[in-house]
C-alpha positions as CSV (number, residue, x, y, z in Angstrom):
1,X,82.2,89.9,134.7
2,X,85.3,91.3,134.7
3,X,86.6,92.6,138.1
4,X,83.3,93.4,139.2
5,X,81.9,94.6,136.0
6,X,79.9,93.5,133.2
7,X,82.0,93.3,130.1
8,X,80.0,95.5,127.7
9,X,79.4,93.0,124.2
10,X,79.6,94.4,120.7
11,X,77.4,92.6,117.9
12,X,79.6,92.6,114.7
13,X,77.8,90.5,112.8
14,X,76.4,93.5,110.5
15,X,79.8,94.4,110.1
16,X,81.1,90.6,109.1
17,X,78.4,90.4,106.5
18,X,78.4,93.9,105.2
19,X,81.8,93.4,104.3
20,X,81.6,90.0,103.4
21,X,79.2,91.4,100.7
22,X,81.4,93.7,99.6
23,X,84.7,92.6,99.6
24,X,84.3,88.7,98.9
25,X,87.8,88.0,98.2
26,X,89.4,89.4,100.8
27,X,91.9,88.1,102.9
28,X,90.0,90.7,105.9
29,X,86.4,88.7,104.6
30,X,88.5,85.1,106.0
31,X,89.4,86.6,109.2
32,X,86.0,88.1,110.0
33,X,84.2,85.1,109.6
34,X,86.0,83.3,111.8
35,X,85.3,85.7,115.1
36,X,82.4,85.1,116.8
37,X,79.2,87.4,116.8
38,X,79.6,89.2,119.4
39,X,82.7,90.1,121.1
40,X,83.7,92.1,124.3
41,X,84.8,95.6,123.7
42,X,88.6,94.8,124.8
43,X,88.8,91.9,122.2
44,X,87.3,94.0,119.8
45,X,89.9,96.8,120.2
46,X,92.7,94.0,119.8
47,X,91.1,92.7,116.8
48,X,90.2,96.0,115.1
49,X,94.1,96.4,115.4
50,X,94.9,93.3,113.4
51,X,91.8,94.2,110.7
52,X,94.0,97.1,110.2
53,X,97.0,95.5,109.3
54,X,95.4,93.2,107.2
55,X,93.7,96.0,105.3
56,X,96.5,98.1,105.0
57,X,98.8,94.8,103.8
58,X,95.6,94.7,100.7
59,X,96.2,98.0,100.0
60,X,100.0,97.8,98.9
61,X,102.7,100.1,99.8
């Protein structure tokens, strides 16, 4: 609960092995594994900020 509230969950698991799958040598395919399941929307929003940066350090300049 989070003043007051219910923290609304997100299940990323599809996600972690979707792109797992695809992209097994991935730096991002580390990092995803290591996160939990399910995570609450703001740590998802923090994290989908880092997933970025990783991604767009893969993709060169």
């Amino acid at each position: 609960m989070i003043n007051g509230t219910s923290a609304i969950y997100f299940d990323i698991r599809d996600i972690k092995e979707s792109f797992a799958a695809r992209f097994p040598t991935s730096k991002l395919t580390q990092v995803l594994l290591r996160f939990p399941d399910r995570l609450p929307a703001e740590d998802l929003l923090g994290a989908a900020r880092t997933w970025l940066v990783i991604l767009n350090s893969e993709a060169g300049p």
